[in-house]
N, C-alpha and C positions, 0 to 999 in steps of 0.2 A: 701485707701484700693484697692486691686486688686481686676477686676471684678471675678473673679473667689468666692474669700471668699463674695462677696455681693450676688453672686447668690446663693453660700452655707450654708449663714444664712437666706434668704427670703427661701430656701426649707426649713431650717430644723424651723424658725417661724408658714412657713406654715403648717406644720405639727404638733408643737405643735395643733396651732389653731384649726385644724381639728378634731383634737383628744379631743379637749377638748368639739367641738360643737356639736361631734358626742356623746359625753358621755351627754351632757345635752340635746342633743334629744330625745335619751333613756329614759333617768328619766322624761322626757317633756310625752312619749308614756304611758309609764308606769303607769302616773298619771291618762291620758286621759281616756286608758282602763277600771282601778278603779273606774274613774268617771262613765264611762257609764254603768260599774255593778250597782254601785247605782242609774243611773235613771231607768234601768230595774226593780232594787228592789221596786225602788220610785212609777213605773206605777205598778206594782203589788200590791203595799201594796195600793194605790189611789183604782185599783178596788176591793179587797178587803174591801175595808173602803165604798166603796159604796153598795155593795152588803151587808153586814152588816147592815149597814145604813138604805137600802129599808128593809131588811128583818127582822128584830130585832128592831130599834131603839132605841138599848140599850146598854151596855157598849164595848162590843163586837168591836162596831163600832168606839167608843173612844180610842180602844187598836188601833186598826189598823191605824186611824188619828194619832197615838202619834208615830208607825213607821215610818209611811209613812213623818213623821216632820224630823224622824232621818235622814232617808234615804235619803231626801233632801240637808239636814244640810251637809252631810258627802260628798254627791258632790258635794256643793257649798266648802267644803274648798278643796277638791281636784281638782276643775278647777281651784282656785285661786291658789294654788300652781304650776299647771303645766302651768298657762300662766303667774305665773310672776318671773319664773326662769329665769335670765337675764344672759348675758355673763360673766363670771368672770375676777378678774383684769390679769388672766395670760394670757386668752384668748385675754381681749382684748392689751395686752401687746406687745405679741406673734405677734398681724396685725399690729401696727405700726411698732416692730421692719421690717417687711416683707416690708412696705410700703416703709420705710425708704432708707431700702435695695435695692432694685429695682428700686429708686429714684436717691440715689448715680448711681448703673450700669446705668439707662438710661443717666443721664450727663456724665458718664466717656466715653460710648459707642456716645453718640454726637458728644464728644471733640474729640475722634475719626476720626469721619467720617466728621467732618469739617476739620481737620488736614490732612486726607490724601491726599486730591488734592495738598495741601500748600508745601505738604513734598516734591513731585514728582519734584519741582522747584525750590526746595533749591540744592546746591552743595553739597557730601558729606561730606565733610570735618566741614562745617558748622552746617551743621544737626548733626554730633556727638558731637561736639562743644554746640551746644544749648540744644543738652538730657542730657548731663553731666553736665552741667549748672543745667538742669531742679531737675535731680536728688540730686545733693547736696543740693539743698533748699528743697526740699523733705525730706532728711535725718535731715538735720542741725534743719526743721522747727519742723519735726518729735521728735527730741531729746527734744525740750522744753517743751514735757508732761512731 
């Protein structure tokens, strides 16, 4: 592959990528928020159930312990959702294709810059002799997909 398309599929990889970590940050935030509504509600409904509790000792305070259970409840499964939203398979699809890509460009760009001192020493005639070469096994090799 020419460097040009490996660089032009590590961008547009990278961009899936992004897009999809920046959508499940989101829904990551969005959870947390949730959650911390219900420990506000959790510390509320806790004093309530206490003050209940000193002042009554009676069902009052039982109503308010069976919130304050809820309201617990309700932010333990929305921390568990928002901390065990994991990458998805596109996402992580997306970074090998990227890695991949960037892997090829850096050895094409090696081959490169180990080749050009080499070329500088070669005769012309020889050096189009040996790209023309190069390139038919490229095509030739290329054809047997």
């Amino acid at each position: 592959m020419r460097s040009t398309n490996l660089i032009r599929i590590a961008a547009q990889a990278e961009a899936i990528r992004i897009r999809k970590f920046a959508k499940r940050q989101i829904i990551r935030a969005v959870f947390a928020v949730i959650a911390l509504i219900f420990v506000a509600a959790a510390l509320g409904s806790a004093h309530a159930a206490g003050y209940f509790g000193l002042r009554y000792v009676v069902a009052p305070a039982f109503a308010a312990l069976i919130i304050f259970g809820v309201d617990v409840v309700l932010c333990v499964v929305c921390l568990v959702l928002a901390i065990g939203n994991r990458p998805g398979a596109v996402e992580r699809e997306a970074l090998m294709v990227r890695r991949q890509a960037l892997m090829h460009f850096g050895e094409s760009v090696a081959l490169w810059t180990v080749l050009t001192p080499v070329i500088r020493f070669v005769p012309r005639q020889t050096l189009y002799t040996l790209l023309l070469a190069a390139l038919t096994a490229r095509n030739l090799a290329s054809g047997d997909r």
